[in-house]
C-alpha positions in Angstrom: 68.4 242.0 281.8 71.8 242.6 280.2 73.9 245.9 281.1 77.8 246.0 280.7 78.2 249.0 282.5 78.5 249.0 285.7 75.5 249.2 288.4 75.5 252.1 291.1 74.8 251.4 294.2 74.0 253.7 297.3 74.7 251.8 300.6 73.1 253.3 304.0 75.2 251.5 306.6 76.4 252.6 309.7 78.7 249.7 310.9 82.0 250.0 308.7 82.3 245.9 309.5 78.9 245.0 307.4 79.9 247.4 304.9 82.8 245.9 304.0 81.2 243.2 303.6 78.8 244.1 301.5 81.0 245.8 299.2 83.3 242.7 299.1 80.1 240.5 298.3 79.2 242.8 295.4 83.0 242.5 294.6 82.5 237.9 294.2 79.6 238.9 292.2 79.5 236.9 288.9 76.8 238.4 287.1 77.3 242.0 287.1 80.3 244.4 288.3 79.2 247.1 290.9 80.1 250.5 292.2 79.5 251.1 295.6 79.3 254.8 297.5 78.9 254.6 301.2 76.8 256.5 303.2 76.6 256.2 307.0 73.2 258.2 307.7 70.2 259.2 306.0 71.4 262.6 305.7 74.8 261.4 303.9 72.6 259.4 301.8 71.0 262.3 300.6 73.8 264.3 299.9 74.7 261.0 297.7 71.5 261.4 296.2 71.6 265.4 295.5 75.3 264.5 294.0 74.7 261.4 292.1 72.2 259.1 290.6 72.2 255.5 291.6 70.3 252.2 290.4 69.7 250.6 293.4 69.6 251.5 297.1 70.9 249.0 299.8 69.6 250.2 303.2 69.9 249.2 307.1 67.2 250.0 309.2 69.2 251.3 312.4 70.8 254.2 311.5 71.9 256.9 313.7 69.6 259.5 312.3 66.1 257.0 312.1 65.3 253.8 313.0 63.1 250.9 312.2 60.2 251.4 308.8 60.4 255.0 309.4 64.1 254.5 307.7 62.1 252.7 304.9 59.4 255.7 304.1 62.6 258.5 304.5 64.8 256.8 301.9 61.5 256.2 299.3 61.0 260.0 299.9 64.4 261.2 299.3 65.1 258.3 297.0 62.3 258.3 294.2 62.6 255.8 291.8 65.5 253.9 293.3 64.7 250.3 294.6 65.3 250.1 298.1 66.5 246.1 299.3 66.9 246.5 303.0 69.6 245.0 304.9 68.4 243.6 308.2 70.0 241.6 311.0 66.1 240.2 311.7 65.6 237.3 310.5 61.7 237.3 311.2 59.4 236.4 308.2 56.5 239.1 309.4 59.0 241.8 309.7 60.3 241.4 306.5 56.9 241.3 304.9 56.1 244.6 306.9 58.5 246.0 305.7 58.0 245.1 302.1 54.4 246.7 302.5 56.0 249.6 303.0 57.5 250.0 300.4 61.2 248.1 300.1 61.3 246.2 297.1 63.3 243.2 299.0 64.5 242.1 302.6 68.0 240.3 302.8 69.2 239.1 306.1 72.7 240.6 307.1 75.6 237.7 307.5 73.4 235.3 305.2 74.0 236.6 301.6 75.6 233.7 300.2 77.9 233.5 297.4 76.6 235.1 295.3 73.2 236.4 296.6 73.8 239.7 297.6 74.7 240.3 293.8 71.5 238.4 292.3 69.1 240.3 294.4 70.6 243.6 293.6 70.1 242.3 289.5 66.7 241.2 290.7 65.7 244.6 292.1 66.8 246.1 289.0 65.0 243.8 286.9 61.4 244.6 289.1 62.0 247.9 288.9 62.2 248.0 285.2 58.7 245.7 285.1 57.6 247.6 286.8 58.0 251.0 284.8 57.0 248.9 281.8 54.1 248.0 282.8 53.3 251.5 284.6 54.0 252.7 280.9 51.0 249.9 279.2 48.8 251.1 282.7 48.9 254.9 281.7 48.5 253.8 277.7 45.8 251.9 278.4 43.9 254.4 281.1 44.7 256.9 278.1 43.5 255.1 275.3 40.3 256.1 273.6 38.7 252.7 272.9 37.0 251.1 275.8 39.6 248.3 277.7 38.0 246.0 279.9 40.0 243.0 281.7 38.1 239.4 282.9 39.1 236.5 284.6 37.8 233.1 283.1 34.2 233.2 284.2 34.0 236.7 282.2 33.8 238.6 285.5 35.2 242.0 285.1 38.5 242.5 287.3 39.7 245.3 285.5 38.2 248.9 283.0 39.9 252.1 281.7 38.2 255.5 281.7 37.0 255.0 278.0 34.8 251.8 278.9 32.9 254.7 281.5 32.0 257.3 278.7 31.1 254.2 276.2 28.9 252.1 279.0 28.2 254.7 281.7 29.5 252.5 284.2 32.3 254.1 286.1 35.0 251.6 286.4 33.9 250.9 290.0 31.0 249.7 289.0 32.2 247.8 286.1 34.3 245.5 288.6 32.4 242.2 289.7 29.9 242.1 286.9 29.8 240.6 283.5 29.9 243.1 280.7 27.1 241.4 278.5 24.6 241.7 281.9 25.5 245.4 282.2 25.3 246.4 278.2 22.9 243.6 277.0 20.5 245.5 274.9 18.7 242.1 273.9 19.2 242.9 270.3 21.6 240.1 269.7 19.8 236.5 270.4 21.2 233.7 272.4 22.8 232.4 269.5 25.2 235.2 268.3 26.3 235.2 272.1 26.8 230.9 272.0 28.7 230.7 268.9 30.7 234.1 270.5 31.5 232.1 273.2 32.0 228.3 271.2 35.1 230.1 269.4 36.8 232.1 272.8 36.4 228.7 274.6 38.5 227.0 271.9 41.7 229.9 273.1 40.3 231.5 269.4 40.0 235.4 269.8 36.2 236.7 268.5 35.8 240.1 267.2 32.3 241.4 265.8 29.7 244.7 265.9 26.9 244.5 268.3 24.2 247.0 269.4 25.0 247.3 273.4 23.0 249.4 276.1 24.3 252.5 278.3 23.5 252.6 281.9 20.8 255.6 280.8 19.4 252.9 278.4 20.6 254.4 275.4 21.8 252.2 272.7 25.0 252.9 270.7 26.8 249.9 268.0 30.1 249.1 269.4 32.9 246.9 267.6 34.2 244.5 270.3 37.3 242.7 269.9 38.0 239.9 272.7 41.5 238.3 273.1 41.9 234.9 275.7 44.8 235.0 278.0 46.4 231.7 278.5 48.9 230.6 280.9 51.9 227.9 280.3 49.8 225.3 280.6 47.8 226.6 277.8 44.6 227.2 280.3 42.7 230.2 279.8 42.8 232.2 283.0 41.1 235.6 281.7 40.2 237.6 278.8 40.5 241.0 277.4 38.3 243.3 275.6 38.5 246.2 273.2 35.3 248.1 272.6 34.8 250.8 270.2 31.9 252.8 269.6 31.3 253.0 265.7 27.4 254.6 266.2 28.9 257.5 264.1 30.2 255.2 261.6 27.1 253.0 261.6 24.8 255.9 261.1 27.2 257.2 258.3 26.8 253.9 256.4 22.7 254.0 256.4 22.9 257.5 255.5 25.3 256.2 252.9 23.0 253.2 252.1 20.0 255.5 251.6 21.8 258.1 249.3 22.5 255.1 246.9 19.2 252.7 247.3 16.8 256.0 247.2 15.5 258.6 245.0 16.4 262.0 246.8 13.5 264.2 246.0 10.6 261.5 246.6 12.7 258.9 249.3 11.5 255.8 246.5 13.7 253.2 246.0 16.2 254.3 243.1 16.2 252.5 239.0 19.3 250.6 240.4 18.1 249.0 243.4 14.4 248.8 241.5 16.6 246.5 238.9 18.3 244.3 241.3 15.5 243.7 243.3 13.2 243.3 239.6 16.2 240.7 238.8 16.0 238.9 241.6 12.2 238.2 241.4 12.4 237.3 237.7 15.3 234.3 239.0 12.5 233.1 241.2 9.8 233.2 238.5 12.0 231.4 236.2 13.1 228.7 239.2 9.4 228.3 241.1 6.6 227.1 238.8 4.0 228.0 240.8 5.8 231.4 241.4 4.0 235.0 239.9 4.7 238.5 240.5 3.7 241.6 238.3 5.7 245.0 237.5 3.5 248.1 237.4 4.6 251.2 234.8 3.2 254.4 236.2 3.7 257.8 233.9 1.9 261.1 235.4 0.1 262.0 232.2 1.1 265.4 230.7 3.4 266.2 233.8 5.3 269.1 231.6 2.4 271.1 231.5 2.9 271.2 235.5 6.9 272.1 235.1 6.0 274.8 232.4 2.9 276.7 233.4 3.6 276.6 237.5 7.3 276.0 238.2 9.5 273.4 239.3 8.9 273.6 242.4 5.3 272.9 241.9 6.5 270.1 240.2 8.1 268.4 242.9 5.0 268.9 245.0 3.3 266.8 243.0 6.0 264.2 242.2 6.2 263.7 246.2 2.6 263.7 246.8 2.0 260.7 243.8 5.2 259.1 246.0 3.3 259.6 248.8 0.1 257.8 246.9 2.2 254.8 246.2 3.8 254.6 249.3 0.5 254.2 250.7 -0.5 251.3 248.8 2.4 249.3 248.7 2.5 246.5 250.5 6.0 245.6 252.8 7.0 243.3 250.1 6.2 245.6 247.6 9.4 247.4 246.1 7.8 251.1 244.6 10.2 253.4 242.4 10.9 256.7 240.9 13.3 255.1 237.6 13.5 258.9 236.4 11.3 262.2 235.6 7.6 261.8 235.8 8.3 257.7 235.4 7.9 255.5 238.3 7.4 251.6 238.9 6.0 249.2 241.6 7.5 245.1 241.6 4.3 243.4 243.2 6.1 240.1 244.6 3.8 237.2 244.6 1.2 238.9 243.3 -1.3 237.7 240.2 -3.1 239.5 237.5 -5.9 240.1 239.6 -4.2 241.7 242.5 -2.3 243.8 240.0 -4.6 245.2 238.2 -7.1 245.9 242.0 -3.8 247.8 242.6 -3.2 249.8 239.4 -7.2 251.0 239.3 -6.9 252.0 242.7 -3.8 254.0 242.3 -5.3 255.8 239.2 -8.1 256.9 241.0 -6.8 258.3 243.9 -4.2 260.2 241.9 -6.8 261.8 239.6 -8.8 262.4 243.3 -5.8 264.3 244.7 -5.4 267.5 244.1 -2.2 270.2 244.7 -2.4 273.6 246.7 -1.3 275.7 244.7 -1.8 280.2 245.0 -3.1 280.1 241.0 -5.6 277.3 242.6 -5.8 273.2 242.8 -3.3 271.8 240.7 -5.0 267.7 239.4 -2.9 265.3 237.3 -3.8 261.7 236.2 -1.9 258.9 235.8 -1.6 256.2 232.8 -0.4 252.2 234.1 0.7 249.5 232.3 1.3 246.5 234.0 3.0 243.3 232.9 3.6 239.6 234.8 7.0 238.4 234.8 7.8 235.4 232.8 10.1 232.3 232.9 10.9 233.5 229.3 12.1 237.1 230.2 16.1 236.7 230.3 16.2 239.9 232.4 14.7 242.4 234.4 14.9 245.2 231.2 13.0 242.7 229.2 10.2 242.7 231.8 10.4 246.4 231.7 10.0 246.5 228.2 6.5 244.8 228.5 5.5 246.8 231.3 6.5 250.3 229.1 5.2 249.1 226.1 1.9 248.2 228.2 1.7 251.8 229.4 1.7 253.2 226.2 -1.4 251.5 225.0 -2.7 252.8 228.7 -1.6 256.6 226.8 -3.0 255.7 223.8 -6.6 255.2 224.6 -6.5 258.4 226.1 -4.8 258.9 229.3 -5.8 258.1 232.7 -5.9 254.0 232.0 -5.1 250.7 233.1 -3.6 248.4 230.6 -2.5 244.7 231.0 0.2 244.0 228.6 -0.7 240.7 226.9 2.7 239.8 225.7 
């Protein structure tokens, strides 16, 4: 603390003899310079007060107008804000203390100030009391902030939690104190392991941050971005820990909605051309790398689908696109990655699958599409469907070339008349 004006003090003292010496103590004071205003009773002192404003307060306890700790609770009263150090001619150790309880924010013992003590307390109380209001100020912030705050001591027990960590958990910040966080939000989503190497890094004084799913107190799950800091002390030990907690559900949801606008076809909820590329691409790398490795694309066109468009509407049309969707869907395996790549054209990447499976596949698709049939107020709407289907090769240098056999395979499917399986034989 460094000030270079001077520091007002308010002293309550009835005896003119320990007043003057007070004032001449503050007077031998090295460390700061010091202007005194003597009041002789507690209601002087709060005329003082009304009048002027004052740093510190230096108060006797026997005063002709109160006595004892009820001077101590009058002067906080009229004095708010202004550290009280009491002035006492008792020496006793469990006075004192009481007295600091209530409220006094030091005890000196009258005729045993020292040199230069009377001075350093004063500079001391000054010093506390602007701690004090600091950390009142980071209190309030962090009661006020929006993020959940919760406070450990070294065995991750919680000693401390704002407001916010009660609307993210549910747990008031009563019942937040005494328990570990991860036993009152463990949602079992995360495995031993994510909460091991969490811990491996914190132990090493390393701060972790990371998004896990967590559980409310009504069971509810919610992704939350949590952000842990170690708190070390001189000798470098760690002696608690503070978290930060966000909830990013919102966010999270935002990003698969996100996800599925770009990896899916709107009208039909099929994997997009895009993400029917990458994935096509990444089965033709492990053709090429694994020997033993096959997999088969399927090229599915509904056969004159513009007739549907033209002579009922297009919304008609998408009926039927989403019920064929609905068709593929149906037979696709987990592994199986089905399209729409544009219009009327769709595609289905059979991973691991032979010439065999493919084409079990392809004749069962074709006859349940020509077996379906469309409500519609003219009548049933039918459609077929032509397939090609083609293997993916070691020789095909990308996914488009292995697109190219599959097309060219359903156009032989077209030409022999519609409603076919081909096998491209390239």
């Amino acid at each position: 603390m460094s000030r270079t004006e001077a520091i007002r003090v308010l002293l309550v003292e009835d005896e003119a003899g320990d007043a003057h010496l007070v004032k001449m103590k503050l007077r031998q004071a090295q460390c700061a310079r010091f202007e005194v205003t003597w009041a002789q009773s507690l209601i002087e002192a709060r005329q003082c007060l009304d009048a002027l404003s004052f740093d510190v307060m230096l108060l006797d306890l026997s005063l002709p107008d109160s006595e004892g700790l009820a001077t101590v609770h009058s002067a906080r009263g009229m004095a708010k804000g202004v550290p009280i150090v009491v002035l006492s001619g008792r020496g006793d150790t469990d006075f004192a203390l009481t007295v600091l309880e209530s409220g006094a924010l030091d005890y000196m013992v009258k005729g045993d100030f020292g040199y230069d003590g009377l001075g350093r307390v004063v500079r001391y109380a000054l010093l506390r009391t602007e701690m004090e209001a600091r950390n009142n100020l980071l209190i309030a912030a962090l009661e006020a902030a929006a993020n959940g705050v919760v406070i450990t001591d070294k065995d991750a027990t919680i000693i401390w939690a704002n407001p916010a960590f009660g609307r993210l958990t549910g747990y008031s910040p009563e019942e937040a104190v005494g328990n570990n966080p991860n036993k009152l939000t463990n949602s079992g989503i995360q495995n031993k392991e994510f909460y091991q190497k969490m811990w491996t890094n914190l132990l090493t004084g390393q701060p972790w941050r990371g998004e896990l799913v967590n559980k409310r107190k009504d069971g509810s799950l919610y992704y939350e971005e949590l952000s842990i800091a170690p708190v070390k002390n001189d000798a470098e030990e760690i002696t608690h820990f503070i978290g930060i907690k966000e909830d990013i559900t919102v966010r999270k949801e935002m990003e698969a909605q996100l996800q599925e606008l770009a990896s899916t076809d709107p009208l039909t909820g099929l994997f997009n051309r895009r993400v029917f590329l990458e994935r096509l691409e990444q089965e033709r790398a492990k053709v090429a790398r694994l020997p033993h490795y096959v997999a088969v694309v399927l090229m599915l066109d509904l056969d004159l689908f513009k007739r549907v468009n033209d002579t009922y509407g297009h919304a008609t049309g998408d009926a039927v696109l989403k019920a064929f969707a609905d068709i593929m869907r149906n037979n696709s395996r987990a592994i199986d990655v089905p399209a729409r790549l544009g219009g009327e054209e769709f595609a289905i990447l059979l991973a691991g699958a032979n010439k065999s499976d493919a084409m079990t596949m392809a004749e069962r698709l074709r006859q349940q599409v020509a077996a379906t049939f469309i409500d519609h107020e003219a009548g049933p709407i039918q459609v077929t469907v032509s397939i090609g289907a083609a293997a993916l090769s070691a020789k095909d240098i990308n996914a488009e070339a292995v697109l190219h056999h599959a097309d060219a395979a359903l156009y032989e499917a077209k030409d022999r008349g519609r409603n076919q399986t081909y096998w491209s034989c390239f």
